[in-house]
C-alpha positions as CSV (number, residue, x, y, z in Angstrom):
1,X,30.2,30.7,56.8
2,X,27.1,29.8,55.7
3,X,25.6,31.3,52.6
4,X,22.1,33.9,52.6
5,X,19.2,33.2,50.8
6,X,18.8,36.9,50.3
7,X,20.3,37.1,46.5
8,X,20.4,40.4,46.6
9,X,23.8,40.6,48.9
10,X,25.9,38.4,46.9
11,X,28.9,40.3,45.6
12,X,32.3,39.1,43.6
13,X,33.6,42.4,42.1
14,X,33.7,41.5,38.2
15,X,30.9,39.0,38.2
16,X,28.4,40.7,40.3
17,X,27.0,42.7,38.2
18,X,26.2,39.7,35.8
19,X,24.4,37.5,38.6
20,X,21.8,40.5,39.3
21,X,21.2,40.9,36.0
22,X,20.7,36.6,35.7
23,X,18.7,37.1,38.9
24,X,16.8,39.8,38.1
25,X,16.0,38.4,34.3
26,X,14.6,35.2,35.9
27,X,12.5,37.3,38.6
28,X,11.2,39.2,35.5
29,X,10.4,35.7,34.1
30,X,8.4,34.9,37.1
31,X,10.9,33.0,38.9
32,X,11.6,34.5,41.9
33,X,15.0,33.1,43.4
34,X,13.6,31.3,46.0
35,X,12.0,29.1,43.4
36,X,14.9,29.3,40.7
37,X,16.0,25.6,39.9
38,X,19.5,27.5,40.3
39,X,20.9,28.6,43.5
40,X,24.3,29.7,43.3
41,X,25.7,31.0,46.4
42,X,28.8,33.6,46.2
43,X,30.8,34.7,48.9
44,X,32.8,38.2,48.8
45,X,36.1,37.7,49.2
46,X,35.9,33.8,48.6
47,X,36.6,31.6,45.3
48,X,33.2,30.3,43.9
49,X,33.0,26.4,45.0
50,X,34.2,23.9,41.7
51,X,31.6,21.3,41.2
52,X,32.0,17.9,42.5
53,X,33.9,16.1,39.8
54,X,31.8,13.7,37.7
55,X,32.6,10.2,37.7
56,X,35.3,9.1,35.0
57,X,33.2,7.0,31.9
58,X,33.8,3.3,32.5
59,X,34.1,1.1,29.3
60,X,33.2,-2.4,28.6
61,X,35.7,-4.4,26.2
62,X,34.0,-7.0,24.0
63,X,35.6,-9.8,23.4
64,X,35.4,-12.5,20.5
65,X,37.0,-15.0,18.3
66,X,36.4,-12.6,15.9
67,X,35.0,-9.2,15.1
68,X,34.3,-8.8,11.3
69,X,33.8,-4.9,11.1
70,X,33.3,-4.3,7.1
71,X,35.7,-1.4,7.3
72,X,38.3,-1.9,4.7
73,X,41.0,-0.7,6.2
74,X,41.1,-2.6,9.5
75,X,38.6,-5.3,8.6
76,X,39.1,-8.0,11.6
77,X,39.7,-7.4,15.7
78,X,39.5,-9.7,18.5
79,X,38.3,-6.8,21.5
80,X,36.0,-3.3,21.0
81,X,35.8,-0.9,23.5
82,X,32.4,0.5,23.9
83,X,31.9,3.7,26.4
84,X,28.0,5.7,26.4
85,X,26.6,3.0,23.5
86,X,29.3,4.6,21.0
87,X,32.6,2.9,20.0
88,X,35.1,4.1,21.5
89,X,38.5,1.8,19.7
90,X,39.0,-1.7,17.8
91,X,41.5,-3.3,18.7
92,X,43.1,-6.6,16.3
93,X,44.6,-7.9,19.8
94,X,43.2,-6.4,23.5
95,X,46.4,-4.2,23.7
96,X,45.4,-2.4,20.6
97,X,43.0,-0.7,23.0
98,X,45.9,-0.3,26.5
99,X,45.6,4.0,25.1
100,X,42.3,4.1,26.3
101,X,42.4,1.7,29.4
102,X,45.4,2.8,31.1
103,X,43.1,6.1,31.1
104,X,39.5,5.0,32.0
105,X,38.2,2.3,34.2
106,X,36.9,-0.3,32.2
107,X,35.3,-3.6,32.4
108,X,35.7,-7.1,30.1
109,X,32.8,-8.8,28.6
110,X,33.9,-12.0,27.3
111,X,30.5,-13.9,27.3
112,X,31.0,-14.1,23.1
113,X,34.6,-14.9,23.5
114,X,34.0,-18.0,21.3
115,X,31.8,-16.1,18.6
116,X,32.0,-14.0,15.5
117,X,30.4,-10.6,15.9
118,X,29.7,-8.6,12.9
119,X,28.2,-5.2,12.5
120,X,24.5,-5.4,13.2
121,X,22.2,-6.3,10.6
122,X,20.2,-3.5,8.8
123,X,17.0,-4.4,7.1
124,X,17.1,-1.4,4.6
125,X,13.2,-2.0,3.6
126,X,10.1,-3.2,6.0
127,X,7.2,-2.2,7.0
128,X,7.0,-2.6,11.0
129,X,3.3,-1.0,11.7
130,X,1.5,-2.7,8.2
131,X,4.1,-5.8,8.5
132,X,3.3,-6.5,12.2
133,X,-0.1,-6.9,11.9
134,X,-0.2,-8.5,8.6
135,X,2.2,-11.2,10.2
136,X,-0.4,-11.4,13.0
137,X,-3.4,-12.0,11.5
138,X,-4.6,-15.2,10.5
139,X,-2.5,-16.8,8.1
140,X,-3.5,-18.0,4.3
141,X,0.1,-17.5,3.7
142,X,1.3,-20.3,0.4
143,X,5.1,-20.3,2.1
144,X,5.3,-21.5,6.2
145,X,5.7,-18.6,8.3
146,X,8.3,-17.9,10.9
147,X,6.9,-17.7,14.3
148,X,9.1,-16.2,16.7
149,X,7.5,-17.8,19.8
150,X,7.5,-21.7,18.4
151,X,7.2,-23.9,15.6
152,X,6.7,-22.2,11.6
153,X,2.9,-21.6,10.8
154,X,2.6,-24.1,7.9
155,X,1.9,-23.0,4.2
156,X,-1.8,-23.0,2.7
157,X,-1.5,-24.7,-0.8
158,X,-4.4,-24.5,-2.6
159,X,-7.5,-22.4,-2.7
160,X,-10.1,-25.1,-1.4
161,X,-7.8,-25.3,1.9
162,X,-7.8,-21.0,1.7
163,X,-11.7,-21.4,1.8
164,X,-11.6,-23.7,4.5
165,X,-9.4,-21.9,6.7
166,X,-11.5,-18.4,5.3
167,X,-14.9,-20.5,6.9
168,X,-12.8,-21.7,10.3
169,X,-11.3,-17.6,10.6
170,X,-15.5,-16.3,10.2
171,X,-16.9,-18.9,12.8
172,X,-14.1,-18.3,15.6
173,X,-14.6,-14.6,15.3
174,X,-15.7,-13.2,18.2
175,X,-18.9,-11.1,17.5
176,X,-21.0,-11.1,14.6
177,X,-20.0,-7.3,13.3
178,X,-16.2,-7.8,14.0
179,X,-13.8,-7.5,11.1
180,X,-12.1,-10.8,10.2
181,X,-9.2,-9.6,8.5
182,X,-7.2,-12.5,6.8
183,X,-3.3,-11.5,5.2
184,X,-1.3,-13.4,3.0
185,X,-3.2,-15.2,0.2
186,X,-1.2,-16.1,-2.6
187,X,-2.6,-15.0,-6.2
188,X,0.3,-16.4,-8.6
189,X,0.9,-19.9,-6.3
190,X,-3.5,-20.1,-6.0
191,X,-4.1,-19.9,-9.8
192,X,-7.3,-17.2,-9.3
193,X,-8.5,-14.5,-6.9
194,X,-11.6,-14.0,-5.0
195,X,-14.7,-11.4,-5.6
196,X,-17.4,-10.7,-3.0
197,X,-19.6,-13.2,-4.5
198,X,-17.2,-15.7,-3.6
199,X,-16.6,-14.4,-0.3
200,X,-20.4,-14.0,0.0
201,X,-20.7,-17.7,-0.1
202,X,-18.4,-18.2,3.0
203,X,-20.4,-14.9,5.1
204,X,-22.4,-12.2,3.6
205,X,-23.7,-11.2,6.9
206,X,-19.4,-10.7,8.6
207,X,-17.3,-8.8,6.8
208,X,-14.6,-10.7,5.6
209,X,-11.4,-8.8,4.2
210,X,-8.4,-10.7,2.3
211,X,-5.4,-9.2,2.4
212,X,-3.3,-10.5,-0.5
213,X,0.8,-11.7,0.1
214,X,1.7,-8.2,-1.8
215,X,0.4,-6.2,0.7
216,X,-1.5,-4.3,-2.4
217,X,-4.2,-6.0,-3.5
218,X,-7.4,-6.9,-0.7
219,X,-10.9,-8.5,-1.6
220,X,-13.8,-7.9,0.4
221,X,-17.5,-9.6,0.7
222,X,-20.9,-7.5,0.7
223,X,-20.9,-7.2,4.6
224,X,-17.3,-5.6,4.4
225,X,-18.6,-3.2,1.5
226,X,-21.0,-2.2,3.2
227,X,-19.4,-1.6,6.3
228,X,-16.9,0.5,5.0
229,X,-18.9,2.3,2.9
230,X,-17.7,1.4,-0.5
231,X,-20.1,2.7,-2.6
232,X,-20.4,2.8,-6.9
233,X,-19.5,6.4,-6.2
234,X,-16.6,5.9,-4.1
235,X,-14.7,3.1,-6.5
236,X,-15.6,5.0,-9.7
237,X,-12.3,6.3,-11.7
238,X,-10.1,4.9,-8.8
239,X,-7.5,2.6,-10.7
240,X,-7.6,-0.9,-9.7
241,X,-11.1,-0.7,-8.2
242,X,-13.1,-3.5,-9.5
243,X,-16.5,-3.1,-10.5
244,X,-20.0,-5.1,-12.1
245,X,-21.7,-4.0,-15.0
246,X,-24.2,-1.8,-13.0
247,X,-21.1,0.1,-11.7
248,X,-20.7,-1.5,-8.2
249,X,-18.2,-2.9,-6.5
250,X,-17.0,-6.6,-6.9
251,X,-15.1,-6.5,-3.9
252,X,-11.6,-6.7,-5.7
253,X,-8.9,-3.6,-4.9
254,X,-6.4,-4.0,-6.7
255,X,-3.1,-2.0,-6.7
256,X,-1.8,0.7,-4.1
257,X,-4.8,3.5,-4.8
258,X,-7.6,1.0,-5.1
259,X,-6.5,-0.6,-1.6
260,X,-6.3,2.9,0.4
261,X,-9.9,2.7,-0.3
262,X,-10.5,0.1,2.4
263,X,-7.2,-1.0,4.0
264,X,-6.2,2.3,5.8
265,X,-10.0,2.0,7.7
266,X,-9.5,-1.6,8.6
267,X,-6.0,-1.7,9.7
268,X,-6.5,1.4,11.9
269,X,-9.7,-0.2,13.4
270,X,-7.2,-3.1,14.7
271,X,-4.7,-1.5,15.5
272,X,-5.2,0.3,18.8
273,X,-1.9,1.6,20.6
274,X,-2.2,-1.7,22.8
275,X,-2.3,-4.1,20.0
276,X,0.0,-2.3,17.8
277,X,2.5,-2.3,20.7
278,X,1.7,-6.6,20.7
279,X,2.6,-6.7,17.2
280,X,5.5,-4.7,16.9
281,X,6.9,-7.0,20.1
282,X,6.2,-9.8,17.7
283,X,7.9,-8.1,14.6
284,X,10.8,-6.6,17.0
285,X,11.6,-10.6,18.0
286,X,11.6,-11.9,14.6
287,X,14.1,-9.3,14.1
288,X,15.8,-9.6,16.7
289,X,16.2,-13.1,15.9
290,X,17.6,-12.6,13.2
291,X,20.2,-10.1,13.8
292,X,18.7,-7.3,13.0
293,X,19.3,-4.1,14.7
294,X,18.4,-1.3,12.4
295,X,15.2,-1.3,9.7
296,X,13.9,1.1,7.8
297,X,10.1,2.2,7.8
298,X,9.6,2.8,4.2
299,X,5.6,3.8,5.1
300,X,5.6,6.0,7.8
301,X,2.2,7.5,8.4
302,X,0.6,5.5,5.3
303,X,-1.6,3.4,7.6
304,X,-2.9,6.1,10.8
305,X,-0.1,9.1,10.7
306,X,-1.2,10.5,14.1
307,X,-1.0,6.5,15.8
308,X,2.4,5.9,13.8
309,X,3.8,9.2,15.0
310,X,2.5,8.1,19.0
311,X,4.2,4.5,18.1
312,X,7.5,6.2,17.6
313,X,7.4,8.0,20.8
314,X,6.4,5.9,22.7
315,X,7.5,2.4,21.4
316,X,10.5,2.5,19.1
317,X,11.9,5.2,21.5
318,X,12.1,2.8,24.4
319,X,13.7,-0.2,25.6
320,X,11.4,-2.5,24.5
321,X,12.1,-1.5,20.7
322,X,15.7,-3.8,20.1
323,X,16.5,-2.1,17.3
324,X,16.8,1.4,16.0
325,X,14.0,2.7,13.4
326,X,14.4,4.5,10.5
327,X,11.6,6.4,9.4
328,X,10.4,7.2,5.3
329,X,7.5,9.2,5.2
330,X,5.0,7.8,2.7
331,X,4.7,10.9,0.4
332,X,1.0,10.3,-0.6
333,X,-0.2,10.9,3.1
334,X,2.2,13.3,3.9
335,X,0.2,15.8,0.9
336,X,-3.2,14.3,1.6
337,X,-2.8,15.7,5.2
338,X,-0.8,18.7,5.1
339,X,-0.6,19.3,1.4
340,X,1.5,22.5,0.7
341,X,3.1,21.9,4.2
342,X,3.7,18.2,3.8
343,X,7.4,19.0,3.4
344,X,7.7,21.7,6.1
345,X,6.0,18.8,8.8
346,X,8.4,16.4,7.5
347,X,11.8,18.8,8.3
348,X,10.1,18.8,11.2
349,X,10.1,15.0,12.0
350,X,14.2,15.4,11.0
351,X,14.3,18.0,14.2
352,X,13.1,15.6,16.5
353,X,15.3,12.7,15.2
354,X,17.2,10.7,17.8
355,X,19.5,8.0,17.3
356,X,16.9,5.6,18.2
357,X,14.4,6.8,16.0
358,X,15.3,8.9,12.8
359,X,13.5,10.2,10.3
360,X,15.3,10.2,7.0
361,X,13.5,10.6,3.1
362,X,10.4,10.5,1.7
363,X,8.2,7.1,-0.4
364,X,6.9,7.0,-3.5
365,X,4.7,4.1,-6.0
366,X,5.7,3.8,-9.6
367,X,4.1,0.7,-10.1
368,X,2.4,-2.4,-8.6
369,X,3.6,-5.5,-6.9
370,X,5.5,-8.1,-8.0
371,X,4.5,-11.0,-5.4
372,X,0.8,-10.4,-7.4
373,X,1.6,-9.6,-10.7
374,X,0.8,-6.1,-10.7
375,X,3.8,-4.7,-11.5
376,X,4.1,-2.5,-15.2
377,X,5.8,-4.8,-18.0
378,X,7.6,-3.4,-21.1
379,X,7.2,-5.2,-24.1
380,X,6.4,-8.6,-24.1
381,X,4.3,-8.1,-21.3
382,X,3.0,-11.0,-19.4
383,X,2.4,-14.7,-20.8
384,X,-1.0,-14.2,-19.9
385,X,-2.0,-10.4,-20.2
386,X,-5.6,-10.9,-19.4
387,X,-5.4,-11.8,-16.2
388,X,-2.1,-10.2,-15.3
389,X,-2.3,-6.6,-16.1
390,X,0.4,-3.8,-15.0
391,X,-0.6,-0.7,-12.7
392,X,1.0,2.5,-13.1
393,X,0.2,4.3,-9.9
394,X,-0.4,8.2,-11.7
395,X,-2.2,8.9,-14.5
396,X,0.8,10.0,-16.2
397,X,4.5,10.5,-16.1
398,X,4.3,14.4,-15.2
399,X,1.9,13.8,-12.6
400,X,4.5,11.2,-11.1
401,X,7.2,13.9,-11.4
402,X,4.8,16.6,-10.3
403,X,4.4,14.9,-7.1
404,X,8.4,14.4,-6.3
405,X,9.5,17.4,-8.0
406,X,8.8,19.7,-4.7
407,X,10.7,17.1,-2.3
408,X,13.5,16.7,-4.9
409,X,13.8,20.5,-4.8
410,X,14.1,20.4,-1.1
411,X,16.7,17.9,-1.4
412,X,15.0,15.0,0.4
413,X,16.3,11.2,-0.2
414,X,13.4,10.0,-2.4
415,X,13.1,6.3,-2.7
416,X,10.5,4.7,-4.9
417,X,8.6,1.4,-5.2
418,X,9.6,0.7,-8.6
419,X,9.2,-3.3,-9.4
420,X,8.5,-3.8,-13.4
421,X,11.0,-2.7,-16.6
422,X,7.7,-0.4,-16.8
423,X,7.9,0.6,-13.7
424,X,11.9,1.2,-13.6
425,X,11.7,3.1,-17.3
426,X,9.1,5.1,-15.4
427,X,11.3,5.6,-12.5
428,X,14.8,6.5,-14.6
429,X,12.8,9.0,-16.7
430,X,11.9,11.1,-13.9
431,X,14.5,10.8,-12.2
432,X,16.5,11.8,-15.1
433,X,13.9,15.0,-15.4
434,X,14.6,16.0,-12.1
435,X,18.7,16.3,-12.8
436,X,17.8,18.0,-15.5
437,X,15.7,20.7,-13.7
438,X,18.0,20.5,-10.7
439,X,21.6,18.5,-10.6
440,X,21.9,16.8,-7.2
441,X,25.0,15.3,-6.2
442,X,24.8,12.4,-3.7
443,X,20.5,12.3,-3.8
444,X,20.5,9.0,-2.3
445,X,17.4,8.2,-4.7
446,X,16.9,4.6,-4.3
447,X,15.1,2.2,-6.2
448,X,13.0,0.3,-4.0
449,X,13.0,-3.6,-5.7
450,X,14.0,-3.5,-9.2
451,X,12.4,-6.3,-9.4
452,X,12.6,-6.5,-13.3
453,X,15.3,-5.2,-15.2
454,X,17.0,-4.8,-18.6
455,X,21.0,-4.2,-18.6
456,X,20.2,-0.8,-20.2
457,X,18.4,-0.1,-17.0
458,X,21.2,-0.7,-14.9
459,X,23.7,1.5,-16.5
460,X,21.1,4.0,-16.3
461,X,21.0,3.8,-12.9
462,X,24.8,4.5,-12.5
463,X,24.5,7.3,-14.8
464,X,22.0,8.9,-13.2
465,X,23.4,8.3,-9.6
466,X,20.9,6.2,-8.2
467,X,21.1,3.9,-5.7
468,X,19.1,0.1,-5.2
469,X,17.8,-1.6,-2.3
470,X,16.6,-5.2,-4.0
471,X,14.5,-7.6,-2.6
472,X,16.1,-11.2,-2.7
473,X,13.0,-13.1,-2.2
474,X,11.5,-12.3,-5.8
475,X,14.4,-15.2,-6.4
476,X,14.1,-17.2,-3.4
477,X,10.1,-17.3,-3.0
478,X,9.0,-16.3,-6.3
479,X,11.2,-17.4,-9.0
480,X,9.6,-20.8,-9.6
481,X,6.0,-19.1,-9.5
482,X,6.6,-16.2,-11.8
483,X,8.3,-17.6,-14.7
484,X,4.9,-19.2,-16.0
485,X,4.0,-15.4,-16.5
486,X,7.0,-13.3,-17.2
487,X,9.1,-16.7,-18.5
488,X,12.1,-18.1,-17.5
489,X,15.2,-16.0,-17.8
490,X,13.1,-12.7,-16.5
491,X,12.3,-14.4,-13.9
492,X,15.6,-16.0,-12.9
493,X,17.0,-12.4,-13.4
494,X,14.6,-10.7,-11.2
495,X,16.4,-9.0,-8.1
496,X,19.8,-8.2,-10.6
497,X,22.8,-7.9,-8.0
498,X,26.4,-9.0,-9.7
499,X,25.8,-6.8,-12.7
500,X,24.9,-3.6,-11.3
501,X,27.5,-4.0,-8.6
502,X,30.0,-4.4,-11.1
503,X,29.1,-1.0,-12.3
504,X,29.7,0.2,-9.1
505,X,26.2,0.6,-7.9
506,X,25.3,0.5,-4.2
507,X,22.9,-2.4,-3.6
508,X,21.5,-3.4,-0.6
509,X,19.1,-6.2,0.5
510,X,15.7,-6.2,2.0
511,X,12.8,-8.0,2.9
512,X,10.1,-5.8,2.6
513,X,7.9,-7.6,5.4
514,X,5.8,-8.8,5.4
515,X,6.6,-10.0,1.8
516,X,9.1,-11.6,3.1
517,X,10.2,-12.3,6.5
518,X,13.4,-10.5,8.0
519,X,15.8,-12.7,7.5
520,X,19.5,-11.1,6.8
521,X,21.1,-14.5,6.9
522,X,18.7,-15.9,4.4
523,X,19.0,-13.3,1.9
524,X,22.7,-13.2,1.9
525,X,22.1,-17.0,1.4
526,X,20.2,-16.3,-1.4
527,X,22.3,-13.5,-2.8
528,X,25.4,-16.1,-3.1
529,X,23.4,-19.3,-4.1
530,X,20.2,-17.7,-6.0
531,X,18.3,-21.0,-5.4
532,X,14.6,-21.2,-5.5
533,X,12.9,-22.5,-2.6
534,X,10.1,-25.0,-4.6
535,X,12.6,-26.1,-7.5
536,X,16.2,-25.8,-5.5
537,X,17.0,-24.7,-8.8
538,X,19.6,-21.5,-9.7
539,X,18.3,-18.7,-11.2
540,X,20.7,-16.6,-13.4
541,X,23.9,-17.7,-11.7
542,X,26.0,-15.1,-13.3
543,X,24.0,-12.9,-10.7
544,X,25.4,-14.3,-8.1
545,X,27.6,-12.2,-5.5
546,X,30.5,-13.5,-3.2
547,X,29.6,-13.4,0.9
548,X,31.9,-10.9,1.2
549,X,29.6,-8.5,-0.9
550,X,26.4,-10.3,0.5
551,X,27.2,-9.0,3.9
552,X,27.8,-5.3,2.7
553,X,24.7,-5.4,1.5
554,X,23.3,-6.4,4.8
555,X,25.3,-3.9,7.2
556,X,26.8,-0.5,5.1
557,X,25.3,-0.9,2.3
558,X,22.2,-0.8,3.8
559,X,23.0,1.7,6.3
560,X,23.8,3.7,2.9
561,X,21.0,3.4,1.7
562,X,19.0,4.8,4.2
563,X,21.2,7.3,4.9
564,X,23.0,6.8,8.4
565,X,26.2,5.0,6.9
566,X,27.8,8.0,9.4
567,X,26.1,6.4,12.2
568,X,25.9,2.6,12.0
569,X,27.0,0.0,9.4
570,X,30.4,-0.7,10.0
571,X,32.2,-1.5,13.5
572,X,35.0,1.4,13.9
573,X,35.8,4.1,15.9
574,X,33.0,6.8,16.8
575,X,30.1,4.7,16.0
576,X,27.4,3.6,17.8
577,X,27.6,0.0,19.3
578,X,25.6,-2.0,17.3
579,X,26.4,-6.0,16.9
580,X,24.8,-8.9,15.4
581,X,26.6,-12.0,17.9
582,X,26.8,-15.2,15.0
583,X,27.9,-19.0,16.1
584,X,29.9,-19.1,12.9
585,X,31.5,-16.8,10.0
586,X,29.3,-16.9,7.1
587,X,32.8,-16.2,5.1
588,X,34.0,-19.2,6.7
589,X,31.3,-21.9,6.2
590,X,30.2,-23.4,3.2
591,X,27.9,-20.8,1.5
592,X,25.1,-23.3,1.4
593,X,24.8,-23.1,5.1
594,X,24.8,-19.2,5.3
595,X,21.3,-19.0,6.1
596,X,21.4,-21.7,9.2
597,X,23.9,-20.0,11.0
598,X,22.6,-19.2,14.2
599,X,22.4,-15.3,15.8
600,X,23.2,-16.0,19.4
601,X,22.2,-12.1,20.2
602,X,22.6,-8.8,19.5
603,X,24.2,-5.5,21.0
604,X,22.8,-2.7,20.6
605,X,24.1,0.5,21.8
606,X,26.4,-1.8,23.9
607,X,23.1,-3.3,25.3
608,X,23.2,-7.2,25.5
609,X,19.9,-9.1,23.9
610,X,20.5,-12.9,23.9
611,X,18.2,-14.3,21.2
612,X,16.8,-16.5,23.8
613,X,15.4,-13.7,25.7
614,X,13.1,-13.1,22.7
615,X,11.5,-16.4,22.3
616,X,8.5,-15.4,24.2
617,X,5.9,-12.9,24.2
């Protein structure tokens, strides 16, 4: 018998009156039932039809010599049973997981039979929009680059060879009024700086930007200036804004406020959705390179909020993003655009979160930078304090508070850039403000760096229930540079990691790219060794931590720190199937090889990536 399209004569006793009223709710909504996506037919007198059953789940068991997972309580397996990109069981032998396969159809993967597989690697601090297209630009980098598609850029060492390659960037460009934009110039390593009349003598007629290795500072000549309409008015009272006598500008911004000035224009100019989608391919190899499967975006919407918020869509949601994203909104933009309603847009974000792309905290500045020497110094200061000077990014410390007490009070993750024993003692005493206004368990406020610390700082940290995410090149890369400023045993104790762990303080790693490049492997290295990269000397070996620590704070540690330890971080049950595929254990090898140990792939959501996949565009 075959069913009526009339909806009106379908009866079943009890239910009937409950499909009219269905029927006649979604004519009243303008679908009439020929047109309703649903067409249920009933019969009087007949049972209603069951739906074809759906086919069972299949799972695919991993196999490998060894599966480290970082969860204490079952912390080695041999086979893991992945079903919908989640974990389904871990199994120390493959019969661990015979509950689950005698039920489901399943499938063995046993292509990394011979490998260790860890969790996979979160980098708990970068900046993929900014990083990727500082990383792309042409290079006046002092330290060789990593280049995902061939051999290292090499290192410029010394300003004569920056103004050579500055003269080589201005005649190749490719019309007289584009922007040649130029990232990674080394202050400290370089010995001096640039202002526009030394730029002018390369071009006063392109404009020519430096970005500086920081990422703060940028120096521009008169044709730049002028193109971005930096005027006496626009620089004057903005900290870090150089000027001349007669009040206008010598080209120099220096610091966080002084650079939105200028960058924010430039970088948006180059950074159309086609080329920003090139870059972040670029940055999304290096990363995937290295193991990386989760990073955090600790600047969301600080460079174009509107393009950043289309990038997420429509790149980091999709399958050519290799790695999840987590999203920090930059908490200066967020009240520059939407003010009062900053907060409301960013609860918003939080809706709309996936597991590929998640939106989790908010960003402020303390200070300055360390790579440039920017960063706020308590007493003694710098060796040199005329030409290294701190910045303190507000005008004061209420103003600083001010502006993190509304997010605080909304109970938002807040992590701050906080580099200097300025900056920190800044950072602690608001924080410390803001328990005293409003006691938060579990805040999740993160220090971002701690670059320079006193051990009074650190038990202030634990007191007040902070959390840090250090940066492990400001020993490997910088160490050797900075002591000539800050001497010898602050610098060798930049980055602290032993003694605040031993206080029970989460710390995870990062590389903050493009400061550094992201390198998991490498910072572990560095975390367990503490050797400078010019010197090979160790810095402060008493802050050295054991690989088994290293790699927590590569893989739930980080994950902690950006909040989705429920989510990734660890390989156990429930969890989604993320996997960093390593040739060797870096528990197992001597520790000075840590950072050559290869990354044969990664696995994300149970997705297969071979490294060699991403070794060209």
């Amino acid at each position: 018998m075959q069913p009526t399209e009339d909806w009106g004569t379908y009866c079943v006793t009890e239910l009937a009156p409950v499909f009219r009223e269905a029927v006649a709710l979604n004519i009243k909504a303008g679908l009439s039932p020929k047109s309703s996506p649903m067409k249920v037919a009933v019969v009087a007198g007949m049972p209603i039809p069951a739906a074809p059953p759906a086919a069972p789940p299949k799972i695919t068991v991993f196999l490998a010599k060894k599966f480290v997972t970082m969860d204490p309580g079952w912390p080695e397996a041999t086979a893991v049973a992945v079903m919908d990109g989640k974990i389904v069981s871990v199994g120390v032998t493959f019969d661990d997981l015979k509950p689950w396969l005698d039920k489901y159809p399943y499938e063995v993967n046993d292509q990394f039979k011979d490998k260790v597989i860890y969790p996979g690697f979160v980098e708990a601090h970068t900046h993929p929009v900014m990083g990727s297209l500082a990383l792309s630009r042409p290079s006046l980098s002092y330290f060789p680059m990593r280049n995902p598609y061939g051999a290292d850029i090499p290192g410029v060492k010394t300003q004569a060879e920056a103004l050579a390659k500055l003269k080589q960037f201005v005649a190749d460009a490719k019309s007289p009024s584009e922007t040649v934009l130029t990232w990674g110039y080394d202050i400290l390593a370089m010995g001096s700086d640039f202002d526009r009349n030394k730029l002018d003598e390369i071009s006063k007629t392109q404009p020519l930007i430096v970005w500086d290795a920081s990422e703060h500072y940028a120096y521009a000549n008169s044709a730049a200036l002028k193109k971005y309409g930096i005027t006496n008015k626009t620089i004057a009272g903005v900290t870090g804004a150089g000027a001349y006598p007669d009040g206008s500008s010598n080209g120099k911004f220096l610091g966080t406020d002084a650079a939105r000035l200028i960058l924010p224009t430039v970088i948006a100019e180059q950074m159309t959705p086609d080329a920003a989608a090139r870059n972040l391919t670029y940055f999304g190899s290096l990363m995937q390179q290295a193991g990386v499967t989760t990073a955090g975006d600790l600047f969301f919407g600080g460079v174009n909020m509107d393009l950043e918020q289309q990038l997420s869509r429509t790149f980091f949601a999709s399958d050519a993003s290799k790695a999840r994203i987590v999203h920090v909104i930059d908490g200066f933009t967020a009240k520059q655009l939407y003010g009062d309603g900053a907060i409301a847009k960013a609860q918003q974000m939080q809706q709309q979160a996936t597991d590929k792309t998640m939106f989790k905290g908010v960003k402020f500045y303390a200070d300055d930078a360390f790579v440039s020497m920017g960063m706020e110094m308590q007493w003694p200061g710098y060796i040199d304090p005329q030409t290294y000077k701190g910045l303190f990014m507000y005008s004061s410390k209420e103003d600083f508070i001010s502006a993190m007490r509304p997010w605080w009070n909304a109970n938002f993750p807040i992590h701050v850039h906080s580099n200097g024993s300025g900056g920190n003692q800044v950072t602690l005493d608001a924080l410390a403000a803001l328990q005293n206004e409003k006691p938060r368990f579990d805040h999740r406020f993160t220090f971002e760096h701690f670059g320079i610390s006193s051990v009074a700082q650190g038990r202030q940290v634990k007191a007040l229930g902070a959390v840090v995410s250090t940066n492990p090149y400001y020993v490997y890369e910088r160490a050797d540079l900075s002591a000539a400023q800050i001497g010898t045993d602050r610098a060798s104790l930049a980055s602290r990691m032993r003694s605040l762990i031993d206080q029970d303080i989460v710390v995870s790693l990062h590389s903050d790219t493009p400061v550094g490049i992201p390198s998991p492997l490498l910072e572990v290295w560095t975390a367990v060794n503490r050797i400078g990269l010019s010197s090979g000397k160790t810095h402060a070996p008493h802050e050295r931590v054991d690989v088994a620590r290293a790699m927590k704070m590569v893989t739930i540690d980080a994950a902690y720190t950006l909040g989705v330890e429920n989510k990734i971080g660890t390989i156990e049950s429930g969890k989604l199937a993320d996997f960093a595929v390593l040739s060797e254990d870096p528990q197992a090898v001597d520790p000075m090889k840590i950072k050559d140990i290869a990354v044969e792939a990664t696995i994300l959501g149970g997705i297969v990536t071979l490294t060699s996949e991403t070794r060209h565009p």
